[in-house]
C-alpha positions in Angstrom: 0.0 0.0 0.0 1.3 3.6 -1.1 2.5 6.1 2.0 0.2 8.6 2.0 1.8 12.6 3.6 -0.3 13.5 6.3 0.5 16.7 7.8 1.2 16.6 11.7 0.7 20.1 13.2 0.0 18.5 16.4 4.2 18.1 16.6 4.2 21.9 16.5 2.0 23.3 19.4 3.1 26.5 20.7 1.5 28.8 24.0 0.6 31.9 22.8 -1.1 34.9 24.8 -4.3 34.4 25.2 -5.9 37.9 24.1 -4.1 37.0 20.9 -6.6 33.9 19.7 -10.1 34.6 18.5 -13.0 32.8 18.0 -14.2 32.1 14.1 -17.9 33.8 13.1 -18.8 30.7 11.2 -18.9 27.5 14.1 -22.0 26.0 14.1 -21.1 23.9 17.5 -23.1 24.8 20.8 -22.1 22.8 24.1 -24.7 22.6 26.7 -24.0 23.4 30.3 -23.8 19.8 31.6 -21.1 19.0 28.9 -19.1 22.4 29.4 -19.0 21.4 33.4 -17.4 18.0 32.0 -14.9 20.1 30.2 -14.2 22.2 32.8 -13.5 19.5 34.7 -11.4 17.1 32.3 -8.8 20.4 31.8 -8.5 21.1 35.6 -8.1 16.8 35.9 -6.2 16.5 33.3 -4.9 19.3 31.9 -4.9 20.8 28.1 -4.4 17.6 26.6 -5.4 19.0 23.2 -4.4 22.2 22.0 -6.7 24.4 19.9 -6.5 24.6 15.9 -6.2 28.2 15.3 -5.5 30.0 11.6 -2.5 32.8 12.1 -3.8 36.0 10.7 -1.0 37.9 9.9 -3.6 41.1 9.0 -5.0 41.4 12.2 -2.2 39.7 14.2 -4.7 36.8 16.1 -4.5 33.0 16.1 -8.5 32.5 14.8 -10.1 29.4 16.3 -10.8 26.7 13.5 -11.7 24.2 16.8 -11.3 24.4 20.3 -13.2 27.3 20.9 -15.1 25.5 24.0 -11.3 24.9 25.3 -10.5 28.4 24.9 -13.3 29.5 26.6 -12.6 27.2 29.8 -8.9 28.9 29.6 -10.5 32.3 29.5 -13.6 32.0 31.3 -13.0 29.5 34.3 -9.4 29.0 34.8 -7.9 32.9 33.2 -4.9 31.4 32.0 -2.6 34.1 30.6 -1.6 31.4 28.0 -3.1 28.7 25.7 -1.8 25.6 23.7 -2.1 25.9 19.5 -1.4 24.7 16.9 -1.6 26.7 13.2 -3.1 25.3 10.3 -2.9 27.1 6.7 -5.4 27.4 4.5 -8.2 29.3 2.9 -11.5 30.0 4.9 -13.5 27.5 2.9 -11.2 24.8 4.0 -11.1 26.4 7.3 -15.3 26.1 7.7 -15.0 22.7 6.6 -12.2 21.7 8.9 -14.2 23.0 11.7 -17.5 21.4 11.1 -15.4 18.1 10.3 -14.1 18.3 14.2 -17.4 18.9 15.4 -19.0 16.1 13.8 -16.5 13.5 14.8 -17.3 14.8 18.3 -20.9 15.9 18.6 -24.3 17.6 17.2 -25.1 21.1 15.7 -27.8 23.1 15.7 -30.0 22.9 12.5 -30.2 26.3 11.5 -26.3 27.3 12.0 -25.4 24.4 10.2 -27.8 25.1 7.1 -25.9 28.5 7.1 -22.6 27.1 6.8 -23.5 25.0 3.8 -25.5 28.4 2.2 -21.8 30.0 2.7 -20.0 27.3 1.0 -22.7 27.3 -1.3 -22.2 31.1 -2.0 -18.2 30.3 -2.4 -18.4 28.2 -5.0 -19.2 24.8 -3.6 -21.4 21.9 -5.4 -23.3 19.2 -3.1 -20.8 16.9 -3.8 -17.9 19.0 -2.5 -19.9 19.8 0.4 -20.7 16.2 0.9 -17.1 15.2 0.7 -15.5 18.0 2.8 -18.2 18.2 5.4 -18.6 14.5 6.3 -22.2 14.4 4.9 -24.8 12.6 2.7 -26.7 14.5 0.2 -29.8 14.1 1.4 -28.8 16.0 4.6 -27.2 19.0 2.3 -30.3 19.1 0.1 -32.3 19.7 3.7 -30.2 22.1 5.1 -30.3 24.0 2.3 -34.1 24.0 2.4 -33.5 25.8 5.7 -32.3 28.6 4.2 -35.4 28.9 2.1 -33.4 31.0 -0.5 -33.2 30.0 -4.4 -29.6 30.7 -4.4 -28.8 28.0 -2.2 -30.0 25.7 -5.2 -28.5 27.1 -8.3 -25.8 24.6 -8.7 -28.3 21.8 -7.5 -28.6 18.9 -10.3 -32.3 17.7 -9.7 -34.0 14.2 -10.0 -35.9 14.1 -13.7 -38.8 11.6 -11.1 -40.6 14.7 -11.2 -41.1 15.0 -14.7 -41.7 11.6 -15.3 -44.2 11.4 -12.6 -46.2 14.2 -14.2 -46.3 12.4 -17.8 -47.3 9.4 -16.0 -50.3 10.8 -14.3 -51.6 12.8 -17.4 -52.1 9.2 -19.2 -53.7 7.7 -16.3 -56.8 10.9 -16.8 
């Protein structure tokens, strides 16, 4: 079997100041209280045993949260450490979204109507169902619905559509 290159950023973590790293406007993830508690309580028992993906943006000088945000906000919130674990990751916001919703999925749930935004935004950047099926972990049937959400045509311009419809329709006018 061929070696495949997998990138290991994980071997780079770094503590940077805390007031430095951000959280993203795109991440769909919600924890509830009982879960944050557990959190809370696995970093004080255990310690930062992961440190948070971030994107270094060199414009505005902040480590931007692609996942970890709940982490960060235990550092911030509960425990005000000056410093937190990360590690960077490069690429472009699309891949970014994606990356994030791909962490949170192998982990846990999302709400409904944040996560039919995120697919409208990759939608709007250029993304087809397949893409967003591939990237995002998901089956087309759950896109398509999501982007029903939205209730907005643009959401469905690059959609290809079942001909059942049409087919259907010809089929019920020979049975009048």
């Amino acid at each position: 079997m061929p070696l495949i290159k997998i990138d290991m950023p994980v071997l780079s973590p770094k503590m940077v100041p805390i007031e430095d790293v951000i959280a993203n406007d795109y991440n769909p993830n919600t924890v509830a209280p009982p879960e944050m508690k557990l959190l809370k309580l696995s970093i004080l028992e255990d310690g930062f045993t992961q440190p948070i993906v971030t994107y270094y943006d060199k414009k505005e000088k902040k480590y931007i949260i692609v996942d970890g945000f709940h982490r960060y906000r235990c550092a911030k919130e509960y425990f005000q450490l000056p410093e937190v674990p990360v590690v960077v990751i490069d690429k472009p916001l699309e891949h970014r979204i994606a990356s994030t919703i791909r962490h949170n999925r192998a982990r846990g749930v999302h709400g409904i109507r944040s996560m039919s935004e995120v697919v409208f935004s990759l939608t709007k950047k250029g993304w087809d169902d397949k893409k967003i099926c591939h990237h995002l972990g998901m089956e087309l049937e759950e896109v398509v619905r999501l982007k029903q959400i939205t209730g907005l045509k643009e959401a469905f311009c690059n959609h290809e559509f079942s001909k059942s419809w049409e087919e259907f329709e010809e089929k019920a006018e020979h049975e009048l």
